[in-house]
Jmol script that loads the backbone (N, CA, C; Angstrom):
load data "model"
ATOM      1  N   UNK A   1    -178.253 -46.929 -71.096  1.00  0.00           N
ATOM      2  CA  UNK A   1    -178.130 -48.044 -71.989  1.00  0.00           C
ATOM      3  C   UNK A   1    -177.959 -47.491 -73.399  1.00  0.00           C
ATOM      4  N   UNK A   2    -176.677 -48.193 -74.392  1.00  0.00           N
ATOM      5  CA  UNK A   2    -176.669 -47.221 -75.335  1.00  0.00           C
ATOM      6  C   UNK A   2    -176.876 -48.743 -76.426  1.00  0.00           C
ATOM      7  N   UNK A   3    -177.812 -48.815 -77.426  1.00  0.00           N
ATOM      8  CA  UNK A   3    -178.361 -49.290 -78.121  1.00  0.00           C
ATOM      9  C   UNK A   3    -177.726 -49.164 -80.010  1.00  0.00           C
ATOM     10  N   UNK A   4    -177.160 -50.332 -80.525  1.00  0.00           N
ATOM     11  CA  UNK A   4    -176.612 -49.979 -81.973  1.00  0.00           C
ATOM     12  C   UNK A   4    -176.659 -50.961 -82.739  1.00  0.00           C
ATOM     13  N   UNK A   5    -177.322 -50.462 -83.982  1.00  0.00           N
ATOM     14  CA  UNK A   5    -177.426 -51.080 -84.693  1.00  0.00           C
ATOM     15  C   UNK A   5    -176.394 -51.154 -86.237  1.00  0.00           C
ATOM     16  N   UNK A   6    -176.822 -51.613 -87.050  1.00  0.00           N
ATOM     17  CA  UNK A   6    -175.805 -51.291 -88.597  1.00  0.00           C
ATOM     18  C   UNK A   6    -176.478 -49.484 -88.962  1.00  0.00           C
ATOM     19  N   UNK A   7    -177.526 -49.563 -88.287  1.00  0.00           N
ATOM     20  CA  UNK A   7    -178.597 -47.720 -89.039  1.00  0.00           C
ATOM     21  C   UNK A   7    -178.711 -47.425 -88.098  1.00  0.00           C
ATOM     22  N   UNK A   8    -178.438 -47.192 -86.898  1.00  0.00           N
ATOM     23  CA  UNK A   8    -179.042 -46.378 -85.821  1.00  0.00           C
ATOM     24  C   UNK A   8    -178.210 -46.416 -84.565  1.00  0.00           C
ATOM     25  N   UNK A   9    -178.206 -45.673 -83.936  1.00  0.00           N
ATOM     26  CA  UNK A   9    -177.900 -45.828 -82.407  1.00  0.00           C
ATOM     27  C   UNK A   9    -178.688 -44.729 -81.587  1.00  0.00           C
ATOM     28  N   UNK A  10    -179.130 -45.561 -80.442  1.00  0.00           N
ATOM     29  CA  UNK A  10    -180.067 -45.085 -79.456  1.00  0.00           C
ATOM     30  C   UNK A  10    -179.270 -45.007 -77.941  1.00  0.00           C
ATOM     31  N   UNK A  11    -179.755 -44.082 -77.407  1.00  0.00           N
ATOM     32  CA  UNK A  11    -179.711 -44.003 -75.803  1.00  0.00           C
ATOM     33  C   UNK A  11    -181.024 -43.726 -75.094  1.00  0.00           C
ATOM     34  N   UNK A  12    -180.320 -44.817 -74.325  1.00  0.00           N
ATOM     35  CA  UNK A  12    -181.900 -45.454 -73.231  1.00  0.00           C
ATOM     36  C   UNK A  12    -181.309 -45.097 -71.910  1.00  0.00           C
ATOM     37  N   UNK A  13    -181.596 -43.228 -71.063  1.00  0.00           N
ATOM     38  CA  UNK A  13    -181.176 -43.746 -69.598  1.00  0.00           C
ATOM     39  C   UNK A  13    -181.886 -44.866 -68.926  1.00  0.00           C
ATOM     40  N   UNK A  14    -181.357 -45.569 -67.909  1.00  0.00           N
ATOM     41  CA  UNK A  14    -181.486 -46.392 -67.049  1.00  0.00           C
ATOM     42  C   UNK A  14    -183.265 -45.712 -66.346  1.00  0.00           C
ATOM     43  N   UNK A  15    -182.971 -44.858 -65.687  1.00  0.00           N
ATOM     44  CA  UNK A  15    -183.701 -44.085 -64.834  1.00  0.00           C
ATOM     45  C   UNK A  15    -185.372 -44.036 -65.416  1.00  0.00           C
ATOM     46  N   UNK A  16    -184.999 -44.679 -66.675  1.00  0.00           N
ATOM     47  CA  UNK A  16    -186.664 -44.433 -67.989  1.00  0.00           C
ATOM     48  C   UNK A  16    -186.904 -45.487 -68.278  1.00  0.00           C
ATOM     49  N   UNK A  17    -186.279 -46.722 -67.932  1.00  0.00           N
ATOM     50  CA  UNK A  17    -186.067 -48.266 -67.887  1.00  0.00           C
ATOM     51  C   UNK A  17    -187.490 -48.399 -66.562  1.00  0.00           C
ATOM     52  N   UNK A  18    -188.634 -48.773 -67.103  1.00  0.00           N
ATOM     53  CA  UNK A  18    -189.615 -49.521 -65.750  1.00  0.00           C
ATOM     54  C   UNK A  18    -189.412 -50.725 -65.688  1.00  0.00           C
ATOM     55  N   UNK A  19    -188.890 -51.390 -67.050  1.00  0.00           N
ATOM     56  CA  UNK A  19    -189.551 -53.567 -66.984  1.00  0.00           C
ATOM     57  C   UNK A  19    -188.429 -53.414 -67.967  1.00  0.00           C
ATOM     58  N   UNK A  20    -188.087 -54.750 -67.672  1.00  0.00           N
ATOM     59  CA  UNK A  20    -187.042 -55.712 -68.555  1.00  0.00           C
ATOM     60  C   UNK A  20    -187.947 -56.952 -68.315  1.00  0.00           C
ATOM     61  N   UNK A  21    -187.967 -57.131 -69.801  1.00  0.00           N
ATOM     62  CA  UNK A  21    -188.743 -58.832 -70.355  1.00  0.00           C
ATOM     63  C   UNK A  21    -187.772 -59.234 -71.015  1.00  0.00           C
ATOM     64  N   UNK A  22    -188.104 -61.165 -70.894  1.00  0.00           N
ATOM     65  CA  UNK A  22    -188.155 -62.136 -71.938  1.00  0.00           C
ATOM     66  C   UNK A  22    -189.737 -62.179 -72.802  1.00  0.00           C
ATOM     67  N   UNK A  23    -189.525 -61.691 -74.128  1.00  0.00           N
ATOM     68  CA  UNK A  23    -190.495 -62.033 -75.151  1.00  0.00           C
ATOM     69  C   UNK A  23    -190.267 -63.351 -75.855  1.00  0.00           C
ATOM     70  N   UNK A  24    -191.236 -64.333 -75.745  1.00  0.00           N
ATOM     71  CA  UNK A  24    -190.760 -65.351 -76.667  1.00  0.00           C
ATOM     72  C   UNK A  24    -191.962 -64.875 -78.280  1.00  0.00           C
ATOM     73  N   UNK A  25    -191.180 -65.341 -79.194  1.00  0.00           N
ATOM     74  CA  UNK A  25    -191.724 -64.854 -80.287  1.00  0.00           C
ATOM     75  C   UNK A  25    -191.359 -66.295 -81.646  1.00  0.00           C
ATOM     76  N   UNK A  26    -192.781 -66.495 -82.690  1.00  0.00           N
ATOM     77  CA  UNK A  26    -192.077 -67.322 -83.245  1.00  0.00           C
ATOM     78  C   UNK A  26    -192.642 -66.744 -85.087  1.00  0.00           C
ATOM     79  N   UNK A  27    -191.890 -67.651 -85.729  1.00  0.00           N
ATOM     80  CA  UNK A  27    -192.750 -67.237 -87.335  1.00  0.00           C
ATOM     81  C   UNK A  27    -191.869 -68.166 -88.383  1.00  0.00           C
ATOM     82  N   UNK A  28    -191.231 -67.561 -89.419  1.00  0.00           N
ATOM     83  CA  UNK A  28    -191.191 -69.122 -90.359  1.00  0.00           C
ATOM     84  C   UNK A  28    -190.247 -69.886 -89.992  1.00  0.00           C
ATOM     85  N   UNK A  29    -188.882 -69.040 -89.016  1.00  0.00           N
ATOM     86  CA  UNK A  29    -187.642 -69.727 -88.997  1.00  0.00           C
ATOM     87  C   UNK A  29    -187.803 -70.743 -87.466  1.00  0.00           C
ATOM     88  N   UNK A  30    -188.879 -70.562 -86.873  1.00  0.00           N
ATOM     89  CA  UNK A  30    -189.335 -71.366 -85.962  1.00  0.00           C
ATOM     90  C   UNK A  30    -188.940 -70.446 -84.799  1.00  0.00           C
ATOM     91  N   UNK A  31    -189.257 -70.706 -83.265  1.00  0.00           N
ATOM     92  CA  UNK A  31    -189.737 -69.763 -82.413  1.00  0.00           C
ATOM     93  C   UNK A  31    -188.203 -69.489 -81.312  1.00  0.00           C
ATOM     94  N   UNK A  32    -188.395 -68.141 -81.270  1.00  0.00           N
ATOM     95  CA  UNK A  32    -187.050 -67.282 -80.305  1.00  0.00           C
ATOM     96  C   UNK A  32    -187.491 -66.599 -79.266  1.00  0.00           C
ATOM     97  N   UNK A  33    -186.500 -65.928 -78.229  1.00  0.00           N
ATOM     98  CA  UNK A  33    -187.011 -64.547 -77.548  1.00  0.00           C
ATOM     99  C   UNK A  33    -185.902 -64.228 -77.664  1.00  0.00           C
ATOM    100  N   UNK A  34    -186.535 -62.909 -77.459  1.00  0.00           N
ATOM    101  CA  UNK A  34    -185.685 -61.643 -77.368  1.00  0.00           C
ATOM    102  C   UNK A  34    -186.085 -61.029 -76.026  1.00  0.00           C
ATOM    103  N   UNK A  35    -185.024 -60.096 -75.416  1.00  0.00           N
ATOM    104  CA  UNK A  35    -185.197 -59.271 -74.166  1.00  0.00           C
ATOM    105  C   UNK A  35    -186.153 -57.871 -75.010  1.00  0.00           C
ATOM    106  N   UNK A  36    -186.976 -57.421 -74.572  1.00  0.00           N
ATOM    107  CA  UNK A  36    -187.503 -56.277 -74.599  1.00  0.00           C
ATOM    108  C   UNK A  36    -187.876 -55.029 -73.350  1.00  0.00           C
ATOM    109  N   UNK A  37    -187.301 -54.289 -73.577  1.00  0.00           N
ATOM    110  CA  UNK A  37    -187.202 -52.979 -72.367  1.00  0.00           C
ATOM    111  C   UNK A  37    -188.513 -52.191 -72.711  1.00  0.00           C
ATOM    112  N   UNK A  38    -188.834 -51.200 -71.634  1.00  0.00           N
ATOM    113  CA  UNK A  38    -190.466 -50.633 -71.424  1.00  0.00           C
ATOM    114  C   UNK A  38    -189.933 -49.473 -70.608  1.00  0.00           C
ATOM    115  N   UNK A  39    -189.987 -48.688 -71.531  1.00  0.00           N
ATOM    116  CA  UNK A  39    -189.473 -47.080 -71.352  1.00  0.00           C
ATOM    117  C   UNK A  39    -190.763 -46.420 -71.093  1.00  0.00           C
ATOM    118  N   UNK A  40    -190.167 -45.268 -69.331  1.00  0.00           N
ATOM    119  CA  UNK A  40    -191.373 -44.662 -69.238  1.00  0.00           C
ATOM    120  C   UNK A  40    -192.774 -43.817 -70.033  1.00  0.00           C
ATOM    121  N   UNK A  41    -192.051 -43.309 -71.095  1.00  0.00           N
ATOM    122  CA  UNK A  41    -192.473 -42.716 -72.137  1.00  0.00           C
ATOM    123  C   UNK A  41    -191.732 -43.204 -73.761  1.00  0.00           C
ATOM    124  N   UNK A  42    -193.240 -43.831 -74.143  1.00  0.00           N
ATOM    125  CA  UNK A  42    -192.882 -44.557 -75.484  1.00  0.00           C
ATOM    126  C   UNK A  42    -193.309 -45.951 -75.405  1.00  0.00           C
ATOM    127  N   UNK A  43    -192.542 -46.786 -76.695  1.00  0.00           N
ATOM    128  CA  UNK A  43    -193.131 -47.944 -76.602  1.00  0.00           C
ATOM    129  C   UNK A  43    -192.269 -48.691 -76.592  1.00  0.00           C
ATOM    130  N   UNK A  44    -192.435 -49.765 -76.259  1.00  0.00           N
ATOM    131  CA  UNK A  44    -191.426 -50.935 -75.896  1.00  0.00           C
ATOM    132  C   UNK A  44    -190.331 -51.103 -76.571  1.00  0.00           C
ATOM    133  N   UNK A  45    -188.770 -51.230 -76.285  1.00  0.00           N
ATOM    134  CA  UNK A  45    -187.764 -51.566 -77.174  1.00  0.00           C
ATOM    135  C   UNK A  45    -187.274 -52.666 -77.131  1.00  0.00           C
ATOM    136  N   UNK A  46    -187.483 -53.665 -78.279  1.00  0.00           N
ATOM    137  CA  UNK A  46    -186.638 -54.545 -78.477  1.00  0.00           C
ATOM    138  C   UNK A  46    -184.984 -54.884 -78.442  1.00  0.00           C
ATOM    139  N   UNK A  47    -184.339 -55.257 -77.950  1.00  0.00           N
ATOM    140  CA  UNK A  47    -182.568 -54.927 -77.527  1.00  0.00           C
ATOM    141  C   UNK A  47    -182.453 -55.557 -79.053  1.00  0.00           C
ATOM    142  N   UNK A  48    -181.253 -55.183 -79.710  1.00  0.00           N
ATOM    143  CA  UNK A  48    -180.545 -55.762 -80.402  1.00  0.00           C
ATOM    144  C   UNK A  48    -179.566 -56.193 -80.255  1.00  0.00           C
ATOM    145  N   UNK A  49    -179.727 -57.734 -80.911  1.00  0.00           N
ATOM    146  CA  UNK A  49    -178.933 -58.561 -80.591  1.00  0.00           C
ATOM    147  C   UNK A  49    -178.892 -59.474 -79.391  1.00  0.00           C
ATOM    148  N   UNK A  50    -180.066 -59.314 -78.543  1.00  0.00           N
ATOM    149  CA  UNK A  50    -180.402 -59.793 -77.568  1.00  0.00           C
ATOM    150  C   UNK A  50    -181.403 -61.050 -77.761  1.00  0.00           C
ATOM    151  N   UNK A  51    -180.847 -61.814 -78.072  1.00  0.00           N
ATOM    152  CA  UNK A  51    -182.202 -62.965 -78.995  1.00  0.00           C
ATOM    153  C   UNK A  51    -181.689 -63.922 -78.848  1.00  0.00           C
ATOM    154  N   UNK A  52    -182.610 -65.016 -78.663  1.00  0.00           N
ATOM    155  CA  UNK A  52    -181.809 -66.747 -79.056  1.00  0.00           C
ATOM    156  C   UNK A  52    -182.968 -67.626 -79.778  1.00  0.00           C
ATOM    157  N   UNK A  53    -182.499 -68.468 -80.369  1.00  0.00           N
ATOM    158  CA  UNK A  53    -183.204 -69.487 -81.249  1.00  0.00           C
ATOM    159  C   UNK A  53    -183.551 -70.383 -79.846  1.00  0.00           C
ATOM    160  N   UNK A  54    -184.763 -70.754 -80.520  1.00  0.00           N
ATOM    161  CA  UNK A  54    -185.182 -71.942 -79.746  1.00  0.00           C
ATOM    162  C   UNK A  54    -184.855 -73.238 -80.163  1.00  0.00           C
ATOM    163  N   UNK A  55    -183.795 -72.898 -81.042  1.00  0.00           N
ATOM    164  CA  UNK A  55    -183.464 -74.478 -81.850  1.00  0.00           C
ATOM    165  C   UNK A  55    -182.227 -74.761 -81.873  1.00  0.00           C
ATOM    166  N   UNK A  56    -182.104 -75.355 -80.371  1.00  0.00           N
ATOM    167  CA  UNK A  56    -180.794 -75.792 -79.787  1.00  0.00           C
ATOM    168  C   UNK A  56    -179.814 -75.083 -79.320  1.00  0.00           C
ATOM    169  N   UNK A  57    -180.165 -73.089 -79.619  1.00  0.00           N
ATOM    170  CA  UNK A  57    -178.572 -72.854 -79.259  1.00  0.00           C
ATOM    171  C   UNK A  57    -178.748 -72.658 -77.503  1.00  0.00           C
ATOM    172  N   UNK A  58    -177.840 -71.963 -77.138  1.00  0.00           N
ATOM    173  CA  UNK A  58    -177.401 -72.295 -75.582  1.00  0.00           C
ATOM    174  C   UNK A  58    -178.168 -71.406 -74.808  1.00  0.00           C
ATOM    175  N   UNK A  59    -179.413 -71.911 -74.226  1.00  0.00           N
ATOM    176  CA  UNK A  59    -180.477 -71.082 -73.243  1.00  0.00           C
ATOM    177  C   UNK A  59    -179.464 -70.583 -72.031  1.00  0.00           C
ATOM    178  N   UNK A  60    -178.685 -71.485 -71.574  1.00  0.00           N
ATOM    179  CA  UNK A  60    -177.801 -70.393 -70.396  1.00  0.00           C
ATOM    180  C   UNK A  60    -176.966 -69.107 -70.892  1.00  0.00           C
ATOM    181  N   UNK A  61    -176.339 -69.522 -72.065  1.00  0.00           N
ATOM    182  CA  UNK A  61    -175.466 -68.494 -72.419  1.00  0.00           C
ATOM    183  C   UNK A  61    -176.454 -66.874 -72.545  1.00  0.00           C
ATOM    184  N   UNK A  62    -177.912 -66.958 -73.056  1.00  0.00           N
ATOM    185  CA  UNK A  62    -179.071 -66.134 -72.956  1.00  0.00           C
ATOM    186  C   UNK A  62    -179.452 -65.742 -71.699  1.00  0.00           C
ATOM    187  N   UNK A  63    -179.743 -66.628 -71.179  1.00  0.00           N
ATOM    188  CA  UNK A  63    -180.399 -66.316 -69.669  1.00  0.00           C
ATOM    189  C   UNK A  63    -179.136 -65.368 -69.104  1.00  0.00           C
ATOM    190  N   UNK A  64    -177.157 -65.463 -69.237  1.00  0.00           N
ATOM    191  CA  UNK A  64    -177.251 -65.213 -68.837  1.00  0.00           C
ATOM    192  C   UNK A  64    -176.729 -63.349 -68.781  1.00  0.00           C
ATOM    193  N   UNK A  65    -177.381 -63.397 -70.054  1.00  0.00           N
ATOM    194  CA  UNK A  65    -176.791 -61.790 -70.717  1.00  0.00           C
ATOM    195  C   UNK A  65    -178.289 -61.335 -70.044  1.00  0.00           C
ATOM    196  N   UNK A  66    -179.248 -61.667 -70.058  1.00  0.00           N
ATOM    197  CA  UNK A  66    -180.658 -61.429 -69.671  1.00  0.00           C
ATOM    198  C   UNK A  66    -180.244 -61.186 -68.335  1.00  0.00           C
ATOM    199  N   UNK A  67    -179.534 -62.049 -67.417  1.00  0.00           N
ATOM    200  CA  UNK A  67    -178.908 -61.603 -66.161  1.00  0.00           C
ATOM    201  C   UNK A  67    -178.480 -60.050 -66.223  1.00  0.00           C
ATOM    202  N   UNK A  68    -177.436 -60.384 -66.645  1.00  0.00           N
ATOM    203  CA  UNK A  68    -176.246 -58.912 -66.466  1.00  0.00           C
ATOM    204  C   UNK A  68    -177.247 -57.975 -66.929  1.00  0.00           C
ATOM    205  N   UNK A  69    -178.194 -57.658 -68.317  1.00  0.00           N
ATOM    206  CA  UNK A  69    -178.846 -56.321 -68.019  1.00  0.00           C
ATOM    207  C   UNK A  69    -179.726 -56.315 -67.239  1.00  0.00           C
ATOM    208  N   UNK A  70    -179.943 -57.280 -66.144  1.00  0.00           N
ATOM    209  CA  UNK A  70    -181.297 -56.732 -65.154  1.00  0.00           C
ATOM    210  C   UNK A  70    -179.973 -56.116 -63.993  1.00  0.00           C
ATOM    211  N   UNK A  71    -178.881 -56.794 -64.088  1.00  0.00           N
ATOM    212  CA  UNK A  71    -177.778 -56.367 -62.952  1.00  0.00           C
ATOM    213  C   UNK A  71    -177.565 -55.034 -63.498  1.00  0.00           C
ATOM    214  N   UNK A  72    -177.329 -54.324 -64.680  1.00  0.00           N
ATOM    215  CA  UNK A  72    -176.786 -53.314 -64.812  1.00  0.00           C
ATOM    216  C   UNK A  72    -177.889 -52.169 -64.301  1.00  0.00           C
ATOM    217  N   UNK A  73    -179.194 -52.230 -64.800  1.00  0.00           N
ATOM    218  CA  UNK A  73    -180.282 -51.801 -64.642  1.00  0.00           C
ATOM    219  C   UNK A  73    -180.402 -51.253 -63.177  1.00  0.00           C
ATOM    220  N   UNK A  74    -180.751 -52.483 -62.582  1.00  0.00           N
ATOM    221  CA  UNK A  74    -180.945 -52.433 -60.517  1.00  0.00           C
ATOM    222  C   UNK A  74    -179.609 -51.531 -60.161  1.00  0.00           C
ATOM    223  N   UNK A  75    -178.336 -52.002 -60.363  1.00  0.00           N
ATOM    224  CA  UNK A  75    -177.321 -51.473 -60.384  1.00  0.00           C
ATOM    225  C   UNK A  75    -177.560 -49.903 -60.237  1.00  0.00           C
ATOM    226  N   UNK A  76    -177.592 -49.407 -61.871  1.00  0.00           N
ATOM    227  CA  UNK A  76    -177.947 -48.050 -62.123  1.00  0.00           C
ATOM    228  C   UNK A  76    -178.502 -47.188 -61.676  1.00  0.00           C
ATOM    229  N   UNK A  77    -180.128 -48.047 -61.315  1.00  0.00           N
ATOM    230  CA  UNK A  77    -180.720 -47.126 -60.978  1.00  0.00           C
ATOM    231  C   UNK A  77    -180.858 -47.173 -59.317  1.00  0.00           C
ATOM    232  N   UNK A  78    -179.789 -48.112 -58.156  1.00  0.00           N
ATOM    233  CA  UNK A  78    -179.619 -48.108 -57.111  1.00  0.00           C
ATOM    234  C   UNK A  78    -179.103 -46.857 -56.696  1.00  0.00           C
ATOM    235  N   UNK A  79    -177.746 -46.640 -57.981  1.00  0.00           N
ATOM    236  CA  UNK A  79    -177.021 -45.465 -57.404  1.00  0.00           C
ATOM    237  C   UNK A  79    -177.527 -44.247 -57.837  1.00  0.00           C
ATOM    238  N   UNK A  80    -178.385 -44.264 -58.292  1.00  0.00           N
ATOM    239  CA  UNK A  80    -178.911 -42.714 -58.566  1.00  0.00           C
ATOM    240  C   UNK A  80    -180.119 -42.676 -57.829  1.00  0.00           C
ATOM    241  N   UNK A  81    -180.649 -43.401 -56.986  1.00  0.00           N
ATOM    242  CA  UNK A  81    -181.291 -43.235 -55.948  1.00  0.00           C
ATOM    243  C   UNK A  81    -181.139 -43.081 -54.762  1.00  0.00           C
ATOM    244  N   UNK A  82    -180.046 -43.315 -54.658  1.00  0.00           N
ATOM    245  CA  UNK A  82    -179.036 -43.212 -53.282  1.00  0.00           C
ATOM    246  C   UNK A  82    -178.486 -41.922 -53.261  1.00  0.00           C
ATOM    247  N   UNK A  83    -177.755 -40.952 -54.994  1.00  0.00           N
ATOM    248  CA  UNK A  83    -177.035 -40.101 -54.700  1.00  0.00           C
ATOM    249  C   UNK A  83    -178.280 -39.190 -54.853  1.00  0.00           C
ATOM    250  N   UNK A  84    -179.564 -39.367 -54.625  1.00  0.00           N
ATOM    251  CA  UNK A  84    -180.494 -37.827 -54.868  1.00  0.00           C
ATOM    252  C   UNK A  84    -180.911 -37.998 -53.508  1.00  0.00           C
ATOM    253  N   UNK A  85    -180.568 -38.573 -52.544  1.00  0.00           N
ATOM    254  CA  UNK A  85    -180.858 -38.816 -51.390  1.00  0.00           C
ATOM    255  C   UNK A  85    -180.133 -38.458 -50.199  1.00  0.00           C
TER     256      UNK A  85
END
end "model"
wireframe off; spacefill off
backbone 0.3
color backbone group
């Protein structure tokens, strides 16, 4: 998983990926979630750009990017369990 921001870019193998969450989170602009990943070693990463308002915009269009990285994830780490095998 390769991670970018406007200051940074990160790489996250798959294989160091344990949990994919929905965090719901709220504060002045009123309440969102974001997906957050849980790397074997370290502390939790927030995705960027992975977020939705809770104020009206489109919960499927979220749910279903929240889809595709749990698909890429299972995906990933299917085939690299298969080819050490």
């Amino acid at each position: 998983m390769q991670l970018r921001t406007l200051v940074s870019r990160r790489r996250i193998p798959w294989d160091d990926i344990t949990k994919i969450e929905v965090e719901r989170r709220s504060g002045q602009g009123g309440p969102w979630q974001v997906v957050r990943v849980h790397v074997a070693r370290g502390r939790p990463v927030v995705l960027p750009g992975a977020m939705q308002s809770l104020r009206g915009q489109d919960e499927a269009a979220f749910q279903r990017s929240v889809n595709m990285i749990h698909s890429c994830w299972q995906q990933a780490t299917a085939q690299h369990r298969s080819a050490a095998t």
